[in-house]
C-alpha positions in Angstrom: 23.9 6.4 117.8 21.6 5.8 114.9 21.1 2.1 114.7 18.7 0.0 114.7 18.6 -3.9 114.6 19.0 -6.2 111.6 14.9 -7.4 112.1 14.2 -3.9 111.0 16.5 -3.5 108.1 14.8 -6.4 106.4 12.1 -4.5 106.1 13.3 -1.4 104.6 16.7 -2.9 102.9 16.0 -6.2 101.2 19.3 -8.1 100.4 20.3 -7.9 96.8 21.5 -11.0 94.4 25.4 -8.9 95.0 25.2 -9.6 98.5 28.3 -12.5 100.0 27.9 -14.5 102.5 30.6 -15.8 104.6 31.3 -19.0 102.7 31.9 -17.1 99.7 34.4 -14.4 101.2 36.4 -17.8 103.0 36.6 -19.4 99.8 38.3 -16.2 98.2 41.0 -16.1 101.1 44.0 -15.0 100.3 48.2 -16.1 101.6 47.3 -15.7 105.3 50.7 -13.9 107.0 50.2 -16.7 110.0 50.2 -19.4 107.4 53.6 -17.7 106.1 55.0 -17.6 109.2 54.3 -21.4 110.1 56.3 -22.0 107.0 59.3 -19.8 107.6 59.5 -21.5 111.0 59.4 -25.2 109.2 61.6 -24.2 106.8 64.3 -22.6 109.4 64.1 -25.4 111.0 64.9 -27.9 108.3 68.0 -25.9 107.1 68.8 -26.0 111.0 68.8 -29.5 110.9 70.2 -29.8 106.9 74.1 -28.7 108.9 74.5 -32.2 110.0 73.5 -35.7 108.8 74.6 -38.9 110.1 78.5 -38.8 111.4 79.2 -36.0 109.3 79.2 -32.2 111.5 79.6 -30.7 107.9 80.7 -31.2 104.1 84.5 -32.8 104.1 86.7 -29.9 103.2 89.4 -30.2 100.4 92.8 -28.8 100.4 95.7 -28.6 97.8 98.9 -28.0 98.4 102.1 -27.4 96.0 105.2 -25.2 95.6 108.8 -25.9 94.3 111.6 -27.9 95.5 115.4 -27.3 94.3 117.7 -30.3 95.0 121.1 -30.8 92.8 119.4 -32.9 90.4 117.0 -30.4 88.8 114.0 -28.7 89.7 111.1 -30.3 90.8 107.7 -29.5 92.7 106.5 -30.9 95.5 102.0 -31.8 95.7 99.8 -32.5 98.7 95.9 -33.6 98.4 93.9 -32.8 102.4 90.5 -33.7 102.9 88.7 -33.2 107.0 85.7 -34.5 107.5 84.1 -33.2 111.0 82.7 -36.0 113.0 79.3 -35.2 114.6 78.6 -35.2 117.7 74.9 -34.5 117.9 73.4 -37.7 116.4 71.0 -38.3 119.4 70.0 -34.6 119.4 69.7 -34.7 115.8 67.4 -37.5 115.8 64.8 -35.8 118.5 64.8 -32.7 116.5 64.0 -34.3 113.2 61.3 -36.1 115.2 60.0 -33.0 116.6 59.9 -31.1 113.7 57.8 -34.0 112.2 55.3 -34.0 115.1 55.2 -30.1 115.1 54.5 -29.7 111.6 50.9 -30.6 111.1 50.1 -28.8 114.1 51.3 -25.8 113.6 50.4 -25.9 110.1 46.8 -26.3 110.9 46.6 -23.9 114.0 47.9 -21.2 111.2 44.9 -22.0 109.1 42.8 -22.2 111.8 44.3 -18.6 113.3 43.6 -17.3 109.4 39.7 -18.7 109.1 38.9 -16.9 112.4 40.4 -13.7 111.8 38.6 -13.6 108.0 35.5 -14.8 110.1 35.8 -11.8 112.8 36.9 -9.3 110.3 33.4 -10.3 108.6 31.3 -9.8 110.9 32.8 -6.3 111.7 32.3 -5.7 107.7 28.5 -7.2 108.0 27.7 -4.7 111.5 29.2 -1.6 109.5 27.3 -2.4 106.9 23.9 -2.5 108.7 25.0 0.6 110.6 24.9 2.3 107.1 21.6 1.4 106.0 19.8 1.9 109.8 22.0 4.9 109.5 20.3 6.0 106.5 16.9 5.1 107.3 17.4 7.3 110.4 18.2 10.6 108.3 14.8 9.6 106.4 12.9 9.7 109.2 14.2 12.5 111.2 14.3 14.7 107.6 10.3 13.4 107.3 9.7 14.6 110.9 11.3 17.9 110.3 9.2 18.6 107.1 5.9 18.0 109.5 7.0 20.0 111.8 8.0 23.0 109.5 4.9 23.0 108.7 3.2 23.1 111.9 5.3 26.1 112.6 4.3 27.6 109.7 0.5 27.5 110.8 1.3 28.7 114.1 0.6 25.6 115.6 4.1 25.2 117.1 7.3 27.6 118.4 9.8 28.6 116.2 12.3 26.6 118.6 10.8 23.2 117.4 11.7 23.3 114.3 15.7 24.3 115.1 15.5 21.1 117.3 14.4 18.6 115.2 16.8 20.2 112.1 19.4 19.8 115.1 18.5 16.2 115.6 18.7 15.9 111.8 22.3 17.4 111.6 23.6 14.8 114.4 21.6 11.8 112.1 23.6 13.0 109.3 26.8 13.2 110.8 26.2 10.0 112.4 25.8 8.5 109.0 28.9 9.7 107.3 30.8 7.9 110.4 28.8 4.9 109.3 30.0 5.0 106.1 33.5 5.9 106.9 33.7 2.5 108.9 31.7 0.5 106.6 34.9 2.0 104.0 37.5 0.6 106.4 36.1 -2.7 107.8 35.1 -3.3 103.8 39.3 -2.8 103.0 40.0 -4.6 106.2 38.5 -7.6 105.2 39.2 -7.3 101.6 43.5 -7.5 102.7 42.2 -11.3 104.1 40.4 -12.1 101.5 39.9 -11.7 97.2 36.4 -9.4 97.5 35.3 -6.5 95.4 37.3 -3.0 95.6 33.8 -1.6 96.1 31.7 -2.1 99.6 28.7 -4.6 98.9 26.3 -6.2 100.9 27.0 -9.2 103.3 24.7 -12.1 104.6 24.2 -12.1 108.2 26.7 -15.1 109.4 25.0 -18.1 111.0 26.5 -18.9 114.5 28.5 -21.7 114.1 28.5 -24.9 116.3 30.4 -26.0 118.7 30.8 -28.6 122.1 32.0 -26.1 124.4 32.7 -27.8 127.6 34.5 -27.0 131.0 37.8 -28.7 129.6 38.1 -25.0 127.3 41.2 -25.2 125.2 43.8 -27.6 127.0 43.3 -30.6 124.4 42.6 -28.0 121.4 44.4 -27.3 118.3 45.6 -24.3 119.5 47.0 -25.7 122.4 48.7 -28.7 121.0 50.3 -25.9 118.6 51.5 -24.2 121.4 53.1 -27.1 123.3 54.6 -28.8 119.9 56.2 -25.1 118.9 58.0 -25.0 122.5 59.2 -28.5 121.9 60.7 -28.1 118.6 62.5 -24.7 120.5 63.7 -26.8 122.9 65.1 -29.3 120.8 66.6 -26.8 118.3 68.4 -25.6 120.9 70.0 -28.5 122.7 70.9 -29.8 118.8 72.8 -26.5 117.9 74.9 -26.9 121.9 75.3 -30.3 120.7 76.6 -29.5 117.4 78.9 -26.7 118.7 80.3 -30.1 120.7 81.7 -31.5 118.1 85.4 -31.4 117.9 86.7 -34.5 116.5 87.7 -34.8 112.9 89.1 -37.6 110.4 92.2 -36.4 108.2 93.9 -37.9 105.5 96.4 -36.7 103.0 98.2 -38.0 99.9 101.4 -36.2 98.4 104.4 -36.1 96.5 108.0 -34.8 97.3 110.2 -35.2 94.8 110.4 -38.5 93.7 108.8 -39.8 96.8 104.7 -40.5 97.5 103.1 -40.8 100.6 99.5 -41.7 102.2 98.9 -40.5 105.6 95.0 -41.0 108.0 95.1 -39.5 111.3 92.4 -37.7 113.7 92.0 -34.0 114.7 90.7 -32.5 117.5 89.5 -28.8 118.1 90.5 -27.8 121.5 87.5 -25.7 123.2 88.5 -22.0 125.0 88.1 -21.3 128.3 84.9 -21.4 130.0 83.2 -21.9 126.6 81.6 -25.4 127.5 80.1 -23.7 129.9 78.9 -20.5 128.2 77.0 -23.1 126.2 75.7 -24.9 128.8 74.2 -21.8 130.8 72.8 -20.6 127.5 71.1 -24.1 126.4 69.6 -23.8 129.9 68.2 -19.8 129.7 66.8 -21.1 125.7 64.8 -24.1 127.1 63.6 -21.9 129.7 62.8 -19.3 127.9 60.9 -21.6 125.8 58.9 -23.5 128.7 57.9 -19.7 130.3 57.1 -18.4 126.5 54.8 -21.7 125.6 53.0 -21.3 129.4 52.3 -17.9 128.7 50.7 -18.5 125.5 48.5 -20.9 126.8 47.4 -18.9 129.5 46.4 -16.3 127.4 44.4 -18.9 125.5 42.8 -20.0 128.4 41.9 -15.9 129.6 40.6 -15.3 125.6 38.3 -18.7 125.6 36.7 -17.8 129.3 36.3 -14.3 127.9 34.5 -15.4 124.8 32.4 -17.5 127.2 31.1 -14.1 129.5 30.7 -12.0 126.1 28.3 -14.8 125.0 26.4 -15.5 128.1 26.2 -11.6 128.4 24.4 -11.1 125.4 22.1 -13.5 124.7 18.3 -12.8 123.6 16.8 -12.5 127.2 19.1 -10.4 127.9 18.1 -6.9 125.6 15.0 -5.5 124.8 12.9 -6.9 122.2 13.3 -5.0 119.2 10.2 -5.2 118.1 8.9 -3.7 121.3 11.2 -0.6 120.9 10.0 -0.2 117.1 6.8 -0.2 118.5 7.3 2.7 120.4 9.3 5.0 118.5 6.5 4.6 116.2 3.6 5.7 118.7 6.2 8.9 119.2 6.5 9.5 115.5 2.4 9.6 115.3 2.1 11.6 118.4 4.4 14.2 116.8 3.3 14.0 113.7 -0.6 14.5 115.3 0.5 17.6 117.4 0.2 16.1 120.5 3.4 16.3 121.9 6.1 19.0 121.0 9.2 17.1 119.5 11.4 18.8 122.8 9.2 16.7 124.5 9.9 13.2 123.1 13.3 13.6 121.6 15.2 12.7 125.0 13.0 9.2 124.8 13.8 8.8 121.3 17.4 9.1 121.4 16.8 6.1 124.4 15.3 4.3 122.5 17.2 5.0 119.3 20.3 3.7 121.8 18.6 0.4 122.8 18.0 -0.4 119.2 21.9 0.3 118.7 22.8 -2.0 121.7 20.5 -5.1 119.7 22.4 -4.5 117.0 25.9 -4.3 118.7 25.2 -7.3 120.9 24.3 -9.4 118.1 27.5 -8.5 116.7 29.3 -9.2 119.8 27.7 -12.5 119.8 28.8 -13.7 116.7 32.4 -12.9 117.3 32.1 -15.2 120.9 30.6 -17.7 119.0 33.5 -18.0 116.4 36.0 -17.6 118.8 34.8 -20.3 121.3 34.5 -22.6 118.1 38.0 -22.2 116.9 39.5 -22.0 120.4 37.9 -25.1 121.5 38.3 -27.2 118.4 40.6 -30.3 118.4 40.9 -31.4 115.1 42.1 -29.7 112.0 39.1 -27.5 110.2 
């Protein structure tokens, strides 16, 4: 309730040498958790495709065989060396998922940096509006503790009701109330944004972020980063999928043996083949089809959300742009003619504290709406970009 805009804390709140701007907190970023996940998904992926290489399905397996044979001329043993090797079947599929995963990499890799710099740049500017709540927050309780001490003593002299003064040390209960919410969010966006990025344990002051730049245009986010993120994680889905039906395909393997019985040796190469059960060809085939589906709905989704959050950032932004709110030097203006009038004795303060609090409440709007155009701004910059930051 007790804000006022960041033109006006300049002047009673000077930045300090401590204060970080948003460069500084970027270059402090810490393991983002979408980064991590990007990775996990690469790295699943490779060991998906590290089960078969070339012919083979899987690593040969070995067998040895012996035990004892009794014949009238003495004791003996009998030894038999196996070896399978699984023949793949999935060397087409194979090669289109290795070639997915390539062309999905870099994407993905960079949309999770890209989804990591915006939320440390939104979780900024919430740390940078608390902030600024807490000093306008402040300087309220100043002022309205001033205005009480004037008229104290205007009661005093008989000059003013009783009443007066228990509704300006009302107004100077809500100020101070209103500041300990202040700093309670200043506290949480401060550890919020301190998980993102290396900052000090202790709340400090932040720059005001610039609004960053961007070539927004009626296109929105079909050829973005985010987008071609999107399209290249469904793709790799998709061929992950038909790869591991494929592999689950293969049935043919090569044999070959060498033993001993008695006193004789023999070679042996043959083939095997791994008969399916019934109906499980097509249990395969009816899940392949619900996965790529699945995959195709899941990625369309995702972009249409995209679409929804970039053409919201775009009404935010036109919605709050400078024509639109008061000026705020025009409302300071005017709380200070009320201040004097008070403060003169010509008006009582029940008179003039349902216009303060209005205008006390446009000066919180300024201040809100500058914050809600900063976070349009970075959000129409990283949804819209095309090329890795």
């Amino acid at each position: 309730m007790f804000l006022y805009p960041l033109t006006v804390l300049a002047l009673v709140a000077p930045a300090t040498t401590s204060a970080l701007d948003l460069n500084q907190v970027l270059a402090a970023a810490r393991s983002s958790e979408t980064r991590l996940a990007a990775e996990a998904e690469l790295a699943a992926a490779a060991r998906e495709l590290s089960l078969s290489r070339g012919r083979l399905l899987d690593a040969p397996t070995l067998t040895v065989e012996t035990g004892p044979r009794f014949s009238p001329s003495g004791d003996d043993f009998d030894l038999a060396l196996g070896l399978e090797a699984p023949l793949a079947a999935d060397q087409a599929e194979h090669r289109a998922a290795v070639e997915a995963l390539a062309a999905a990499r870099h994407d993905l890799l960079a949309a999770a940096d890209l989804s990591a710099r915006l939320d440390l740049e939104l979780a900024y500017v919430d740390a940078w509006e608390a902030a600024e709540a807490v000093g306008l927050a402040e300087r309220e309780v100043e002022t309205v503790s001033a205005w009480l001490a004037v008229v104290a003593a205007r009661v005093a002299a008989g000059a003013e009701a009783a009443y007066e003064t228990t509704l300006v040390a009302s107004e100077l209960q809500a100020s101070r109330l209103a500041l300990v919410g202040a700093r309670e969010r200043h506290r949480v966006t401060w550890a919020e944004l301190g998980a993102l990025a290396a900052i000090p344990a202790e709340p400090q002051g932040l720059v005001e972020p610039q609004e960053p730049f961007f070539a927004d245009s009626e296109r929105g986010v079909e050829t973005s980063l985010f987008a071609r993120a999107i399209r290249a994680d469904a793709a790799l889905e998709r061929s992950l999928a038909t790869l591991a039906v494929a592999r689950a395909g293969s049935r043919w393997s090569v044999l070959g043996s060498l033993g001993r019985e008695g006193e004789e040796e023999a070679a042996r190469v043959g083939l095997g083949l791994r008969l399916p059960l019934s109906g499980q060809v097509q249990a395969r085939q009816a899940a392949l089809a619900a996965e790529v589906a699945a995959a195709g709905r899941s990625a369309e989704l995702d972009l249409a959300r995209l679409e929804a959050r970039w053409a919201g950032a775009r009404e935010r932004l036109a919605g709050v742009g400078p024509t639109t709110l008061l000026p705020s030097a025009e409302v300071e203006r005017a709380l200070a003619a009320l201040d004097a009038r008070v403060s003169a004795g010509k008006d009582r303060p029940s008179q003039v504290l349902p216009l303060r609090r209005q205008l006390v409440s446009a000066l919180a709007t300024a201040l809100t709406a500058r914050a809600a155009r900063l976070r349009a701004s970075f959000e129409i910059a990283a949804l819209t970009l095309e090329a890795s930051p």
